[in-house]
MDTraj code that builds the backbone (N, CA, C; nanometers):
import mdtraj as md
import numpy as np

residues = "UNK UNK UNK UNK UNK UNK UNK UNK UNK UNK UNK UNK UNK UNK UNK UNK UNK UNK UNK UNK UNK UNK UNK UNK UNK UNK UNK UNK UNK UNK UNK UNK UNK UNK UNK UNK UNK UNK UNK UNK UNK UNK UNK UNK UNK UNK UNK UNK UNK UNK UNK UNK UNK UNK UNK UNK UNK UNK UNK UNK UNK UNK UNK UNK UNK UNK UNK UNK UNK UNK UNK UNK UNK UNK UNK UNK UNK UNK UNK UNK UNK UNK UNK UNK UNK UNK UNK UNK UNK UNK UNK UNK UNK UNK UNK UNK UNK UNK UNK UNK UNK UNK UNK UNK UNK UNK".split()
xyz = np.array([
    [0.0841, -0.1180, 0.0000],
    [0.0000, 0.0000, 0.0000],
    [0.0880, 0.1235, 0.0000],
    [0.0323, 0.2327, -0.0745],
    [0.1560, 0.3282, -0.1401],
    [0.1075, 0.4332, 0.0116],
    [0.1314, 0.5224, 0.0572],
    [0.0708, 0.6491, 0.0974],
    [0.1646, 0.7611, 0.0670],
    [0.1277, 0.9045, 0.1162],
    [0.2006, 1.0373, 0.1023],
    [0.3229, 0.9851, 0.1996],
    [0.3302, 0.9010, 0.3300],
    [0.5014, 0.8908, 0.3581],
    [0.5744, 0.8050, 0.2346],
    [0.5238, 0.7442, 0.1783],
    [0.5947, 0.6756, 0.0466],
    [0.6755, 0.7334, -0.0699],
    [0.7636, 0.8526, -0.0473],
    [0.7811, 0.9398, -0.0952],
    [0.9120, 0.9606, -0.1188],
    [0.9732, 0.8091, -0.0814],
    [1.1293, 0.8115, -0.0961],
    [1.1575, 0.8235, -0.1983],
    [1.2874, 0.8878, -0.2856],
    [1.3371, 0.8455, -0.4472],
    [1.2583, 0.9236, -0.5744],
    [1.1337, 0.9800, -0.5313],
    [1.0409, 1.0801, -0.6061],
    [1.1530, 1.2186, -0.6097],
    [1.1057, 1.2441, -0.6972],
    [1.1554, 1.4430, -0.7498],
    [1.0411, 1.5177, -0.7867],
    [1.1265, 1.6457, -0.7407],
    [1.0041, 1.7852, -0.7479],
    [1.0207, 1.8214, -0.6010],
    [1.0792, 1.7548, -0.4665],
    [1.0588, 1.8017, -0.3818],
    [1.1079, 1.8729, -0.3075],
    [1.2430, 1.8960, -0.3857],
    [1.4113, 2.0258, -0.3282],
    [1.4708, 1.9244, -0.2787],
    [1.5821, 1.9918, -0.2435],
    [1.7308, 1.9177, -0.1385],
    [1.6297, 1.9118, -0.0561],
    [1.6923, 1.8650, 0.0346],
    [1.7012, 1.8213, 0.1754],
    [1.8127, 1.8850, 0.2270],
    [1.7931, 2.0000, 0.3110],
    [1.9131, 2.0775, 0.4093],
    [1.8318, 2.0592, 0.5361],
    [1.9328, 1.9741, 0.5850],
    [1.9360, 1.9678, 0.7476],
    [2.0302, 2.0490, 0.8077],
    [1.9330, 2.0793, 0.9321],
    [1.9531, 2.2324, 0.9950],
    [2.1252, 2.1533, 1.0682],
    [2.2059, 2.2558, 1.0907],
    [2.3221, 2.2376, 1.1913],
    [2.2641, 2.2637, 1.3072],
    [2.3209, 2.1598, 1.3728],
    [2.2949, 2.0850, 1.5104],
    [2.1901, 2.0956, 1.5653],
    [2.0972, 2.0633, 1.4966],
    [1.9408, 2.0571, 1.5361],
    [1.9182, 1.9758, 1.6480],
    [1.8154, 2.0595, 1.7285],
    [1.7955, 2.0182, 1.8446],
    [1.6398, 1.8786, 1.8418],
    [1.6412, 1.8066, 1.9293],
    [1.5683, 1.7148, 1.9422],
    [1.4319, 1.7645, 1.8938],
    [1.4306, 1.8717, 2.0092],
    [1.2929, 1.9365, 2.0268],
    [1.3213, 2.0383, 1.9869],
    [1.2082, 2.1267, 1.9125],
    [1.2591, 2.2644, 1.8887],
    [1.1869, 2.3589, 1.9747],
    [1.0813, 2.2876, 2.0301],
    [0.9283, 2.3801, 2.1343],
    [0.9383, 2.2827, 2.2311],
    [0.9091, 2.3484, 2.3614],
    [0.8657, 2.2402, 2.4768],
    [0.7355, 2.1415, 2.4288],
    [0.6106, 2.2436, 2.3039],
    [0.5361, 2.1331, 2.3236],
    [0.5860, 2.0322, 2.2418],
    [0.6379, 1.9747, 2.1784],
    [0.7167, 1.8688, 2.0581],
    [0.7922, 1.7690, 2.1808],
    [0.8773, 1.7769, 2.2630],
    [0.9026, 1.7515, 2.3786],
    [0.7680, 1.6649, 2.4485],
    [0.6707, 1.7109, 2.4831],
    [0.5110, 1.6439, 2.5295],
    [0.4724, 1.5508, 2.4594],
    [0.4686, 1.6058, 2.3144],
    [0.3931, 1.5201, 2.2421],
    [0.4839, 1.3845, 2.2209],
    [0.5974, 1.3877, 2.2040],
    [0.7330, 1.2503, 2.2615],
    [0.6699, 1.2189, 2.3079],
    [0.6671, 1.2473, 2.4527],
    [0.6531, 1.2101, 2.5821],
    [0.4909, 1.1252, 2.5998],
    [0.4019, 1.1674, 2.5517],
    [0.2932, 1.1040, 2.5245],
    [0.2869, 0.9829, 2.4803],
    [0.3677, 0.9351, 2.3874],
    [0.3668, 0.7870, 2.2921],
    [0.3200, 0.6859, 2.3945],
    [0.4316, 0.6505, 2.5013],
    [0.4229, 0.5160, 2.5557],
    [0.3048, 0.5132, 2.6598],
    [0.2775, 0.6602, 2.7246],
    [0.2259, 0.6570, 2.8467],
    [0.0457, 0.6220, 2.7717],
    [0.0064, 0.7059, 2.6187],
    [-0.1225, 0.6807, 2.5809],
    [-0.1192, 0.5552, 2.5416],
    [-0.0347, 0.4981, 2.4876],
    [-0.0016, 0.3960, 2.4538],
    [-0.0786, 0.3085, 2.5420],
    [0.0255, 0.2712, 2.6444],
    [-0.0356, 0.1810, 2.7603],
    [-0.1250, 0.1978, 2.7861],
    [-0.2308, 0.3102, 2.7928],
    [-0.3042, 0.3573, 2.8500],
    [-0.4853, 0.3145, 2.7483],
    [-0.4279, 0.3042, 2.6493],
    [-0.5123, 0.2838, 2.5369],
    [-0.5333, 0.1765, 2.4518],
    [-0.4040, 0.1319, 2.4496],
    [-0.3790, -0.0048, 2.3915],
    [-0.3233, -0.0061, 2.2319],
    [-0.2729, 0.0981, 2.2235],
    [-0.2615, 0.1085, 2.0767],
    [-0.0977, 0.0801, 2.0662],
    [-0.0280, 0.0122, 1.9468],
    [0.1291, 0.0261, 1.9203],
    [0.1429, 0.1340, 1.7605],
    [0.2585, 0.0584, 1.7480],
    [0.3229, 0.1679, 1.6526],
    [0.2852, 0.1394, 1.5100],
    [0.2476, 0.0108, 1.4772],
    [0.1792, 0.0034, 1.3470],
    [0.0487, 0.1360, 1.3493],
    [-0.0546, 0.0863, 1.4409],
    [-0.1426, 0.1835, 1.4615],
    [-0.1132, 0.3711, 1.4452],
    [-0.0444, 0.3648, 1.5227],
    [-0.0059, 0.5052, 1.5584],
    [0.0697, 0.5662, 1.3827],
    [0.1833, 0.4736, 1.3091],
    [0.1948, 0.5032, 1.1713],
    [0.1027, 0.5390, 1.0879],
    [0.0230, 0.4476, 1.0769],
    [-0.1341, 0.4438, 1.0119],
    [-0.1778, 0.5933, 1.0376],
    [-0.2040, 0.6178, 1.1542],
    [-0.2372, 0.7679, 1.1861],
    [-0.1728, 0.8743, 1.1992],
    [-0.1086, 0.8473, 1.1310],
    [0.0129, 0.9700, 1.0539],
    [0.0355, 0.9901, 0.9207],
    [0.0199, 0.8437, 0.8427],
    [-0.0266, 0.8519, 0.7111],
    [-0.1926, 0.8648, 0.6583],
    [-0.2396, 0.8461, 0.7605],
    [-0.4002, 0.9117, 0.7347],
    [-0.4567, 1.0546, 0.7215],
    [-0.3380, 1.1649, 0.7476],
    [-0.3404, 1.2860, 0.7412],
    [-0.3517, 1.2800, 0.5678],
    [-0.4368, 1.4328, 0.5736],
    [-0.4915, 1.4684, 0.4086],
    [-0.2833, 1.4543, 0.3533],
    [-0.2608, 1.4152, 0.2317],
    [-0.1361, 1.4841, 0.1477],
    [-0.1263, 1.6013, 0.1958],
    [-0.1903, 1.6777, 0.1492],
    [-0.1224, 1.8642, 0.1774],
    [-0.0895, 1.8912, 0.3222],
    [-0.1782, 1.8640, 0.4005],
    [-0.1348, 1.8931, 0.5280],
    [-0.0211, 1.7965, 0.5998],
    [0.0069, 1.6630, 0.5512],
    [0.1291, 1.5861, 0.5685],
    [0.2578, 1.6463, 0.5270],
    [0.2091, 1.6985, 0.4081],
    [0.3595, 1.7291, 0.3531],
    [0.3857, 1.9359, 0.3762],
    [0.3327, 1.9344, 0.4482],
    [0.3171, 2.0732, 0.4785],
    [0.3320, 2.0787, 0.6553],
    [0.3335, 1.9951, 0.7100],
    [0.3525, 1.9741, 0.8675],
    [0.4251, 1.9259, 0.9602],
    [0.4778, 1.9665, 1.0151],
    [0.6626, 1.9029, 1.1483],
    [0.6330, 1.7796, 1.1717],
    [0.6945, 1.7117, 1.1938],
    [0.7897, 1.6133, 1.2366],
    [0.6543, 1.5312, 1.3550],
    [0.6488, 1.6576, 1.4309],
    [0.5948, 1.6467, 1.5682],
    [0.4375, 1.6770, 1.5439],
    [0.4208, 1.7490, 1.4386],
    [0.2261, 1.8024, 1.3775],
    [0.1757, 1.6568, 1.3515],
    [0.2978, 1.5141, 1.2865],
    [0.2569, 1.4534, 1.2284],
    [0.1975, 1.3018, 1.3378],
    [0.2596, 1.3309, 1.4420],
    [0.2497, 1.2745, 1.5845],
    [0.0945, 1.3219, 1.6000],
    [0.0891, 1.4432, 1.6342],
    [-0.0152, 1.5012, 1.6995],
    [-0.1494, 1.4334, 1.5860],
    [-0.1364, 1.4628, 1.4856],
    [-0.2523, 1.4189, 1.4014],
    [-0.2611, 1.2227, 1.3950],
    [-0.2066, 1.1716, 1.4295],
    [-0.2076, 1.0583, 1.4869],
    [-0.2220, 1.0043, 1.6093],
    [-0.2272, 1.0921, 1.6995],
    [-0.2839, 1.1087, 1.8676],
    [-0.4514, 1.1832, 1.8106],
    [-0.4745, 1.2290, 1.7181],
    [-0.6112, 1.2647, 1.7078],
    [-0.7074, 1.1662, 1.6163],
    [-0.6071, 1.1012, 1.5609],
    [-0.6956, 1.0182, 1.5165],
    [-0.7660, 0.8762, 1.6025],
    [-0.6155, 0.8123, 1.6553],
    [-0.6909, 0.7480, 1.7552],
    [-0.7325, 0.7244, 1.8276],
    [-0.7397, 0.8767, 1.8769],
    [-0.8038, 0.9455, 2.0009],
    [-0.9595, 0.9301, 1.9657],
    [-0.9729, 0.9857, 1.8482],
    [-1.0989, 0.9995, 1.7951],
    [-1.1981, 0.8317, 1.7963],
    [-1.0987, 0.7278, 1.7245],
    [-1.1506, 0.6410, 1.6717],
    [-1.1801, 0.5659, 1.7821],
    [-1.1021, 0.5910, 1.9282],
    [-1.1341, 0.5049, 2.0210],
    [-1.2114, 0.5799, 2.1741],
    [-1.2809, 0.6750, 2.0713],
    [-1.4000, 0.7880, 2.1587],
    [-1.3220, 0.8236, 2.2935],
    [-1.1830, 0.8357, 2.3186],
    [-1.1355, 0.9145, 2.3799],
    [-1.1597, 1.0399, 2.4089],
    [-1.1552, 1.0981, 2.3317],
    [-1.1830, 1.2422, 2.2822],
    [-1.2785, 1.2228, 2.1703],
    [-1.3943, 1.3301, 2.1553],
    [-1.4611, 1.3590, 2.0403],
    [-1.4323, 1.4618, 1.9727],
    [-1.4319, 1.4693, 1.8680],
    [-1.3813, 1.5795, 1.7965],
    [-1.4270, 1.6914, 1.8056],
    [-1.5599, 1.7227, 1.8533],
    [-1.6272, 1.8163, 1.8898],
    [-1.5184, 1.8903, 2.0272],
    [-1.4529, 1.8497, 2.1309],
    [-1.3893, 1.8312, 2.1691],
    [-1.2600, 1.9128, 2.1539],
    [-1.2101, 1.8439, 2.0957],
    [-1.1008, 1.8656, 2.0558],
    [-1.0803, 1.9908, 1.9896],
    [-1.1667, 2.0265, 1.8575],
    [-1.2275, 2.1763, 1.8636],
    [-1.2242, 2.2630, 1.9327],
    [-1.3085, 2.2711, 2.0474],
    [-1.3128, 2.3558, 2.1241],
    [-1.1976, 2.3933, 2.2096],
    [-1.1281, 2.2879, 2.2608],
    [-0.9685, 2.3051, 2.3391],
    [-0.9505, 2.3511, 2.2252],
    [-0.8880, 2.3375, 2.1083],
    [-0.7834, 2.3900, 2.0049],
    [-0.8524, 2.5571, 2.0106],
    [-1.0190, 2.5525, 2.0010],
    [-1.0473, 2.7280, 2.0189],
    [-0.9937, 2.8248, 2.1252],
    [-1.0090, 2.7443, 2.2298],
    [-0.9813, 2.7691, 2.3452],
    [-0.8037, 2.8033, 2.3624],
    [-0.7457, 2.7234, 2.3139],
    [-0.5815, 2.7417, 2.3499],
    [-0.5839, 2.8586, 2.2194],
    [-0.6497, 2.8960, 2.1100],
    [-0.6254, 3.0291, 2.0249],
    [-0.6433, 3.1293, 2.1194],
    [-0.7327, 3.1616, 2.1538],
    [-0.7797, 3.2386, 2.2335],
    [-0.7116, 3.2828, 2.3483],
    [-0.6574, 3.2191, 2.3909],
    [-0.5859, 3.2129, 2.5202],
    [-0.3946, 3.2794, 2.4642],
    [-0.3620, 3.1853, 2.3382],
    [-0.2822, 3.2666, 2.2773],
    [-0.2445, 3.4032, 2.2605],
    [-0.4126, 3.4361, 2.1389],
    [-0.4019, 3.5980, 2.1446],
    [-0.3979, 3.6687, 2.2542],
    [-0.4756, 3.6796, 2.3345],
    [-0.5161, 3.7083, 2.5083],
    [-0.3864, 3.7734, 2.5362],
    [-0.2799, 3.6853, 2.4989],
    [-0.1449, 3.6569, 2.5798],
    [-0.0764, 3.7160, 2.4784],
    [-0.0824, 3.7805, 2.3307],
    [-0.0007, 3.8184, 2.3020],
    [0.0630, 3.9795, 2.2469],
])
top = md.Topology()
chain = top.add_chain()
for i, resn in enumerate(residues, 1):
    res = top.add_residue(resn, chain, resSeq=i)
    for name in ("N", "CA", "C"):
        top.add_atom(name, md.element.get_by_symbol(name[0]), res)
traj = md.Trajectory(xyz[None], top)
């Protein structure tokens, strides 16, 4: 099965310049969202086939347009979603809520 990570050996997509001495994390939250894997993990029952799957289930554009760590997060929402953890309705509203709280703050 092909998906948008299947993208090795293709052209059209530039070099590849990796940053000098790039740090693990570049934001504390990227750092969290790490940190999340094993603990939802256990917690949920899901492994890493799963969790791939929901990283290649992101639309193309927004995959190939999103960090490292966006691509985590949209795979914590999916099977967040699929295993009524969170409802998306949900999830919405925190994401309104942390905008808001942003501007507020800036």
């Amino acid at each position: 099965m092909n998906s948008i990570a299947d993208i090795g050996g293709m052209e059209g997509f530039g070099p590849v310049t990796p940053e000098q001495n790039e740090p693990v994390f570049h934001e504390e939250w990227e750092r969290r969202c790490f940190g999340m894997f094993l603990t939802s993990a256990a917690a949920i029952g899901y492994g890493v086939d799963e969790f791939r799957h929901g990283m290649e289930s992101l639309p193309p554009v927004h995959y190939l347009s999103a960090s490292y760590y966006e691509h985590w997060l949209g795979a914590y929402e999916k099977i967040f979603a699929d295993r009524a953890v969170i409802l998306p309705e949900e999830l919405e509203q925190r994401v309104a809520a942390l905008k808001r709280e942003e501007q507020a703050n800036a």
